[in-house]
N, C-alpha and C positions, 0 to 999 in steps of 0.2 A: 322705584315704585311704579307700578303698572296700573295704567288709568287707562277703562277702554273705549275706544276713540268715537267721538261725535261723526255719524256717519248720513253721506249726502242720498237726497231722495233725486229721482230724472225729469227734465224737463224734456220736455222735446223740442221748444224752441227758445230761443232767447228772450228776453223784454227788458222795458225799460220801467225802473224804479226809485222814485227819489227816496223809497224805502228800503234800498237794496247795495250792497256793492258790489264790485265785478273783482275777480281774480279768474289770474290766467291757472286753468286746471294742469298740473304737471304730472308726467306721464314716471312715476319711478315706483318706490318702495314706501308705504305710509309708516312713518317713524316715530313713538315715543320717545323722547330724552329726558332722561331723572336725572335727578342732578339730586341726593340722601343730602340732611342735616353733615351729614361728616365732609359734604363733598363729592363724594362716590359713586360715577355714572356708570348709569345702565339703562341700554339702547331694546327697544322691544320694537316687533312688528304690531300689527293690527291686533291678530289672533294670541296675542300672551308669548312671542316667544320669545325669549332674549337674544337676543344678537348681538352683545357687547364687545363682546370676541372679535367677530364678523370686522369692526371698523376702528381701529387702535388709533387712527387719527384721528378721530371725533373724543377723543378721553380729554381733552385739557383744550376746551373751548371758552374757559374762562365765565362758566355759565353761573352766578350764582347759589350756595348751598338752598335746598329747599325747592326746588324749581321743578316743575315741568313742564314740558313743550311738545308741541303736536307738530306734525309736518312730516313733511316728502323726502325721501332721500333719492338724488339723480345724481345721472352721469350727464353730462352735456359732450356732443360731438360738436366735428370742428365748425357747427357752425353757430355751434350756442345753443341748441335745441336738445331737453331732452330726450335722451337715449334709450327706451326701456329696455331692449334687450343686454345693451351693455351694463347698466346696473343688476342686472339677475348676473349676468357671466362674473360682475364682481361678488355679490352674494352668494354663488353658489363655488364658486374656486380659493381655496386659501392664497394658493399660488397668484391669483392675479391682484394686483395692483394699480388698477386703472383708478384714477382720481375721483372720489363721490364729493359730494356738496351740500349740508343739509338745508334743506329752505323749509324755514318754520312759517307757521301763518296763524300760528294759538296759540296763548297761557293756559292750563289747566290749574297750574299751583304754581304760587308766588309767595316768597319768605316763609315754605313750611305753611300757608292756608289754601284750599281750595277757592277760586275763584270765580268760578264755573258760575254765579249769579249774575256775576257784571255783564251788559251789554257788550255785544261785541266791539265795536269802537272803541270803548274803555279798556278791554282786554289790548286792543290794539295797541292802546298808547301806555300799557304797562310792557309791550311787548316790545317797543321801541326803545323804554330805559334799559331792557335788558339785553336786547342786542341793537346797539344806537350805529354802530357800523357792520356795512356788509363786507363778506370779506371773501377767500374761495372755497372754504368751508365750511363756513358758514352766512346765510343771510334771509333774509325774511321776505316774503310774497309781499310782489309790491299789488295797490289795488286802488280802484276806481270809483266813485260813486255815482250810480247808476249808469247809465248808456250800454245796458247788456249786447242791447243789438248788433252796433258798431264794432263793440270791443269782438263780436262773435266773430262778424266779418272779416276783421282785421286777422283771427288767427284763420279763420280759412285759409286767409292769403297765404300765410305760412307754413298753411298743413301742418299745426299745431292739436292737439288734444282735444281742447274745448276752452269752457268756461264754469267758473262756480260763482252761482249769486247768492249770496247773503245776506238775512235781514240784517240791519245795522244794530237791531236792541236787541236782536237774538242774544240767551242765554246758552251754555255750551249742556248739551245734552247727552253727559258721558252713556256709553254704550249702545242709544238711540239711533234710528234712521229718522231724519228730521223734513218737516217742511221748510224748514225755516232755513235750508242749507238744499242750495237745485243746481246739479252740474248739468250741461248740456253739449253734448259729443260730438266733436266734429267727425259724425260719420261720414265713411265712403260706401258707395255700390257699386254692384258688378254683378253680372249676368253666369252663372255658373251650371254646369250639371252635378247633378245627385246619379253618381252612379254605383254605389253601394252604400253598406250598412255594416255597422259590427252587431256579428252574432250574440246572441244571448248565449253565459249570465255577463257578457262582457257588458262594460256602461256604454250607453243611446251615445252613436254617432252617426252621422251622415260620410262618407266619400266623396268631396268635391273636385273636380277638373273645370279649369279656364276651357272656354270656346273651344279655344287652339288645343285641348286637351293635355294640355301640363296638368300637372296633382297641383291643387288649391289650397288642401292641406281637411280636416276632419270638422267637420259644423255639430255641435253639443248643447247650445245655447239656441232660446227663441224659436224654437218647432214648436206651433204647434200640433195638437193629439190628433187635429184635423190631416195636418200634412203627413205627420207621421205614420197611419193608415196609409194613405197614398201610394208610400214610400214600398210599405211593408207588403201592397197588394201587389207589386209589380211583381212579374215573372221574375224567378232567379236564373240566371245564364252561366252563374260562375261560381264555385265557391273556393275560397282557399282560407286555411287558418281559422283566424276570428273576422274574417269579411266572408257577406256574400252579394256578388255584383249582380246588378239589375242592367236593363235597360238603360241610356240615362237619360232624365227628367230634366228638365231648365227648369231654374227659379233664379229670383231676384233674392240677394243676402246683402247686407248693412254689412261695416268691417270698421276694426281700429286702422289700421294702415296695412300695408304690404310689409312683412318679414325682410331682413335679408337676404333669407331664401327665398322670398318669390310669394313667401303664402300667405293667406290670408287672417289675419292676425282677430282672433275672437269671432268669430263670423256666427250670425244669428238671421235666422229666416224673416224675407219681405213679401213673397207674393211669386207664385206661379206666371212662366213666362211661356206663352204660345208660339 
């Protein structure tokens, strides 16, 4: 059964809440797991799609008939951190085999009823009878009550994702973007030029190059109409394909992290740089 998933609103900075819990935000794949009255799992992403197929060792986790679970599906590299590009290269390859991990952090449905009323906490400690040990396939988001701030600092240090704060009576609000549910992104920045654009009817991108003038990789997110002007007034010097190259302009762009290639991973505009 596909339940669509309670989704987080953005904080920009952390806080602290004795009305709140901290969990650490994990960087993979968000994963329904059904568990039918016969028994009979089936794994969905966000958007409704089944991927049951996709993960044959997630079939016999000993989860309960009647059940559903919300959570993350990751790869962890060798240093314990997840990996998001390794979890897409296992999603998108039959052939590969690299080891996923589900880590749940929600009930939706327990014994065949929807539960989605109960405060969070209580969801919590029905989510503990049902997965009461972690294992390498599965395990549950561990989490904190209140100290958002600290806990943020702390994954800095690790150049970790972020954070998610929750209210503790929060109700689960299937298909919702909630207040009651604030992740907050351990972004990075970097100083980059804009030196082209895709042509129309192609979809809005920017052309990014580092200082040093390496590719950055294409900026699609967070423009705004103001910059995008800007962009589109500069003189054209080049055109090939579906680019055409400008001048290049500096600006300041916020990032997930650096690619293994080098690039810049979701990159969204901060501010013109003189």
């Amino acid at each position: 059964m596909f339940i669509s998933p309670m989704l987080l609103h953005k904080s920009n900075e952390p806080f602290d809440s004795d009305d709140y819990i901290t969990e650490l935000k994990l960087d993979g794949i968000r994963l329904i797991y059904s568990v039918d009255e016969k028994g009979k799992v089936r794994l969905y992403s966000r958007h409704k799609n089944e991927i049951t197929s996709k993960f044959p060792e997630l079939h016999n986790l000993d989860i309960p008939p009647g059940t559903v679970l919300d959570g993350e599906l990751i790869v962890s590299d060798e240093k314990g951190k997840p990996d998001f590009e390794a979890v897409m290269s296992r999603f998108m390859s039959s052939k590969n085999k690299t080891p996923v991990t589900f880590v749940t952090f929600d009930v939706i449905q327990h014994k065949g009823k929807r539960i989605t009323n109960l405060p969070l906490l209580e969801r919590k400690e029905v989510l503990a009878e049902i997965v009461p040990e972690d294992n390498s396939l599965m395990a549950k988001t561990q989490f904190i009550e209140g100290h958002g701030e600290a806990y943020f600092d702390a994954i800095k240090a690790q150049a970790l994702e972020g954070i998610v704060l929750k209210c503790k009576d929060s109700r689960y609000e299937v298909g919702k973007r909630s207040n009651s549910w604030m992740k907050v992104i351990n972004y990075q920045y970097s100083d980059v030029f804009i030196v082209g654009y895709r042509k129309q009817p192609k979809e809005f991108g920017l052309l990014l190059t580092f200082e040093d003038s390496r590719y950055a990789g294409v900026m699609e997110l967070g423009v705004p109409a103001s910059a995008r002007r800007i962009v589109y007034g500069k003189s054209i010097i080049q055109e090939e394909n579906d680019f055409a190259f400008i001048e290049p302009v500096k600006c300041r762009v916020k990032y997930r992290n650096l690619t293994k290639a080098g690039l810049l991973r979701l990159p969204s505009f901060v501010e013109w740089v003189n």
